[in-house]
C-alpha positions in Angstrom: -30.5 29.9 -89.7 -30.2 28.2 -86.1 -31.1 30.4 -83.4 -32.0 29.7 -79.7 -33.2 31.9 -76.8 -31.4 32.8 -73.6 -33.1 33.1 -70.4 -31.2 34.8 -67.0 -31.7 33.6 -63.4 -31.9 37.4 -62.7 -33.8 40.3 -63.7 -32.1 42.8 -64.5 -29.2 39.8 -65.3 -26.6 39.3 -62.8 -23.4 37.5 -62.6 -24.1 35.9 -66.1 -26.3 33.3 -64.5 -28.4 31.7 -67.5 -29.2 28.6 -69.5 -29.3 28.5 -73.6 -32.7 26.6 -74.7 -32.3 24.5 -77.7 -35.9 22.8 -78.4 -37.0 21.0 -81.5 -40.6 22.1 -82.7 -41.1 18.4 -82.3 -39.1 16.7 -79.9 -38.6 12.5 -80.8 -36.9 11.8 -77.5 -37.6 11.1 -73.9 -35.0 12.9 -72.6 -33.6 16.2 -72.3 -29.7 17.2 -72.2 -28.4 19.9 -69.2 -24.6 20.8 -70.5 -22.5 22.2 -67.6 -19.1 23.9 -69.4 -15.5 23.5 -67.2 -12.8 25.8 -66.4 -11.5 24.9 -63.6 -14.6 26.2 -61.8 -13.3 30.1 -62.3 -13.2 30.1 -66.1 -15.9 29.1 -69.3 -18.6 29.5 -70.6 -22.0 27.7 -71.8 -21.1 27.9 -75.5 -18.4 25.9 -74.7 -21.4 23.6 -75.4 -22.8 24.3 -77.9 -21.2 22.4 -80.7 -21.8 19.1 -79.4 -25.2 20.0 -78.0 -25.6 21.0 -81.7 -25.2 17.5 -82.3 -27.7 16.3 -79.7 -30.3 18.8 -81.1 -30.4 17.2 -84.5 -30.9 13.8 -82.9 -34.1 15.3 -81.3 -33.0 16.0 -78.3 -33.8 19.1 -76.3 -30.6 20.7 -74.9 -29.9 23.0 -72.4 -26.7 24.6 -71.6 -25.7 26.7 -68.0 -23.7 29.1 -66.9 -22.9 29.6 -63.1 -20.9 32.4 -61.1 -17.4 32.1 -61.2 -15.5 35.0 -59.8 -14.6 34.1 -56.2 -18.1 31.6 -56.3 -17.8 28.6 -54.0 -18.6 25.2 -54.9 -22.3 25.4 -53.3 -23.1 28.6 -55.2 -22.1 26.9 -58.2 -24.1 23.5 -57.7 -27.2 25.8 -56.7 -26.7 27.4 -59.9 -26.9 24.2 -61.9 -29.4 23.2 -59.7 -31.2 26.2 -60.5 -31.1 26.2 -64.1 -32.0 22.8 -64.3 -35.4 23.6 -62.6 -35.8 26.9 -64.9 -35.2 24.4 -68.1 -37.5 22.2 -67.0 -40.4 24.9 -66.4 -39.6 25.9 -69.9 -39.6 22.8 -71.5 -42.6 22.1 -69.8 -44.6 24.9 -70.7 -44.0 23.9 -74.3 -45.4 20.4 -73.7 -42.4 18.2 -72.7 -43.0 16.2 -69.8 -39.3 13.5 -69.8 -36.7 13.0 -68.0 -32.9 14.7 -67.8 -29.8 13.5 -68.5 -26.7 16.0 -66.9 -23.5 15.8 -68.9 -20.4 17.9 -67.7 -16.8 17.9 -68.4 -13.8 18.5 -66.2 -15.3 20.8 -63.4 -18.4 20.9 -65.0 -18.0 17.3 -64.7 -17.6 17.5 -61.0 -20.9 19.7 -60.7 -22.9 17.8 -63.0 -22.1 14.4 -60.5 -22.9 16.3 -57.7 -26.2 17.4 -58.9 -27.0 14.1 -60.0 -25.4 11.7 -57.2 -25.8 14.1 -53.9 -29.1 15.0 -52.0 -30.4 18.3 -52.2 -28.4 20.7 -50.0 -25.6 18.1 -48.7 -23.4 20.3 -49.8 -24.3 23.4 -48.2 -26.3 25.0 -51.3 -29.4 26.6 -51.4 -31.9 24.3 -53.6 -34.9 25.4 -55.6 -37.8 24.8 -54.8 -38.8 22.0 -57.2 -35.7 19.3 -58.3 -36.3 17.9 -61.5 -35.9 13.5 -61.9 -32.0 13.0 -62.8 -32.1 9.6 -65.2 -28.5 9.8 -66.0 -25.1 11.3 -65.5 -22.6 11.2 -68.4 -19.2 13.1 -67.2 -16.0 13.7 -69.0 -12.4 14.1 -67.6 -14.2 14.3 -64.7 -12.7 14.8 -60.8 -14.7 11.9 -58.9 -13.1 12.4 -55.0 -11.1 15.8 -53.7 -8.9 14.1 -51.6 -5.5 13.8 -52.4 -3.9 11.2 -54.2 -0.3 9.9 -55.8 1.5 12.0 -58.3 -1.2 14.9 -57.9 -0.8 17.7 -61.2 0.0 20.4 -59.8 -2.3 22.6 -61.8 -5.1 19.9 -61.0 -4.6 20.0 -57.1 -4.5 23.8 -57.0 -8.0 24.5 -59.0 -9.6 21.9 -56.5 -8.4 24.0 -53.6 -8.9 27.2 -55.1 -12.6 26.1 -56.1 -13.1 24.8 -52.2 -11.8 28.0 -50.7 -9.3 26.7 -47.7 -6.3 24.2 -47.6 -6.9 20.8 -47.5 -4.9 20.2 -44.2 -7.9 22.7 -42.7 -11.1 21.1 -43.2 -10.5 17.4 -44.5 -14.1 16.8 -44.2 -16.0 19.7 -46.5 -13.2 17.7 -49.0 -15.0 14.6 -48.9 -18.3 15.9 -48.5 -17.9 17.6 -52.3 -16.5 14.6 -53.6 -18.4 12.6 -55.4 -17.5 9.1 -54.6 -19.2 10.0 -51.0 -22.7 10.0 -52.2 -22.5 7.5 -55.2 -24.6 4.6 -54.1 -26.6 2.0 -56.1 -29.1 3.9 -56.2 -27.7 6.1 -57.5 -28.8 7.5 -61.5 -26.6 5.6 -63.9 -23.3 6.5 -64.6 -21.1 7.3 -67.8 -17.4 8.4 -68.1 -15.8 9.4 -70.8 -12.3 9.2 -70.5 -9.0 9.9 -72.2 -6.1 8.0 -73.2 -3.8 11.1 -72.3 -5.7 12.6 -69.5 -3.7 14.4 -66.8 -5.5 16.2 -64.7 -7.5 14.0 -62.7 -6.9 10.3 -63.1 -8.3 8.0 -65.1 -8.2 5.2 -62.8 -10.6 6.8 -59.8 -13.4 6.9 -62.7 -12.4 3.4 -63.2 -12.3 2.1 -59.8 -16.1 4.4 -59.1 -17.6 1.9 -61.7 -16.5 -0.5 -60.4 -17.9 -0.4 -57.1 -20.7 0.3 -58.1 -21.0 -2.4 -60.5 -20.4 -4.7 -58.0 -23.3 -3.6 -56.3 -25.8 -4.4 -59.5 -25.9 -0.5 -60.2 -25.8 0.2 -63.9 -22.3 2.5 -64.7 -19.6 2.6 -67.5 -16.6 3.8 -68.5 -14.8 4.6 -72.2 -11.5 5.4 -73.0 -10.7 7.1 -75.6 -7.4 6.6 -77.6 -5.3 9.8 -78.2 -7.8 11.9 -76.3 -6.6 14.8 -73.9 -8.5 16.1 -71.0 -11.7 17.8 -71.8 -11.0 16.4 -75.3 -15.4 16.3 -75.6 -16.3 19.6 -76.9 -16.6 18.9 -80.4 -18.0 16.6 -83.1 -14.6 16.6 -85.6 -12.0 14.3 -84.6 -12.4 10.8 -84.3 -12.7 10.1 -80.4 -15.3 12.8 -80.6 -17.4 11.5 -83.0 -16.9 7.9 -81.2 -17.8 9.4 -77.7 -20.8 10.9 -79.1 -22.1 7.9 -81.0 -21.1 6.1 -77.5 -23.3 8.8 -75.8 -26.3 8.0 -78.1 -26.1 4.1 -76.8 -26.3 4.9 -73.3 -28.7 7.6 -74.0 -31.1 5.0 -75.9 -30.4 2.6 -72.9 -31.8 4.3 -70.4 -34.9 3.0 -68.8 -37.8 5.6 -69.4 -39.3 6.5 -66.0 -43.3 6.5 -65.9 -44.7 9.9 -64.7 -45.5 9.8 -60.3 
């Protein structure tokens, strides 16, 4: 039977902070996979994760999957959080001989936190930062909110988890609102980009993902975007229905794409 070990941030555990460690006895890959769940930044769970990480894990990857404080957490506790578990999976993974680099998938506000792990520098966004920071190579997000300022024909639900998750109005502090987006620090040199997109998203839209790429690809950086076709937001959590099993095979190509990063 498949089993995997927990480890907490926090001894005795605290606030649920911990990552789940899925590591094959003999990895074939040279990268590792650091899930970040969604729910609107106040709700989830890591085994949200776990069934397409599942997936991953028989490919040969090792996976890692987060959880990060919640209840009344800001945005910079939560991205020091990921931050954090991201440097505790890598001590573990490197105390059992693996030595690659790490690719950061999130979806909807894990999305979010996953881009701003990968895309902005330590502590621009007011969190505390561990004391090692592990190499990002990539960043694959799904349904993902790429800028908090606001735009046409906002969802209602959508606009109010933003500023629920940032903590005061919009029309008080513009800039904190750009500094946690993630169009402001997505540059070419950025890690290279991947977003998963649905055909019936509503939540965030589509077309900011879209427009991110293509900035960026305009400056020679290496980004993409899929959509998927009768896919809802979040729709990436399993391995069953047909745009799932596409995204994931799409996932593997971009995966197997990468460029592998010698050792400094």
């Amino acid at each position: 039977m498949f089993s995997y070990p927990t480890t907490f941030f926090d001894d005795p555990p605290q606030a649920g902070r911990a990552i789940d460690l899925w590591i094959p006895e003999h990895p074939t890959k040279s990268q590792a996979l650091y899930f970040v769940h969604g729910g609107g930044w106040r709700m989830g769970h890591r085994e949200q994760m776990h069934a397409i990480m599942y997936g991953f894990y028989q490919q040969g990857y090792p996976c890692v999957s987060v959880c990060y404080r919640l209840k009344d957490a800001t945005i910079a506790t939560q991205l020091e959080d990921v931050r954090l578990g991201l440097a505790l999976a890598d001590r573990k993974l490197s105390e059992k001989g693996f030595s690659g680099d790490w690719v950061v998938y999130g979806s909807s506000a894990g999305a979010h936190l996953a881009l701003l792990a990968g895309l902005a520098a330590p502590g621009a966004c007011g969190e505390t930062v561990p004391e090692s920071s592990p190499r990002i190579a990539g960043i694959i997000a799904s349904s993902a909110p790429t800028h908090f300022e606001p735009w046409d024909n906002m969802f209602p639900e959508g606009w109010s988890c933003i500023e629920r998750a940032v903590g005061i109005p919009y029309e008080d502090n513009p800039e904190i609102y750009k500094t946690l987006s993630p169009v402001t620090h997505a540059t070419a040199q950025s890690p290279p980009l991947m977003f998963l997109l649905g055909e019936c998203e509503h939540m965030f839209p589509n077309k900011h993902s879209m427009d991110l790429v293509e900035r960026l690809s305009a400056d020679g950086h290496s980004s993409r975007y899929f959509v998927y076709d009768q896919a809802e937001h979040g729709f990436f959590y399993a391995l069953t229905r047909p745009a799932q099993k596409k995204a994931f095979q799409d996932v593997l190509t971009f995966l197997n794409e990468l460029p592998v990063q010698a050792e400094s």
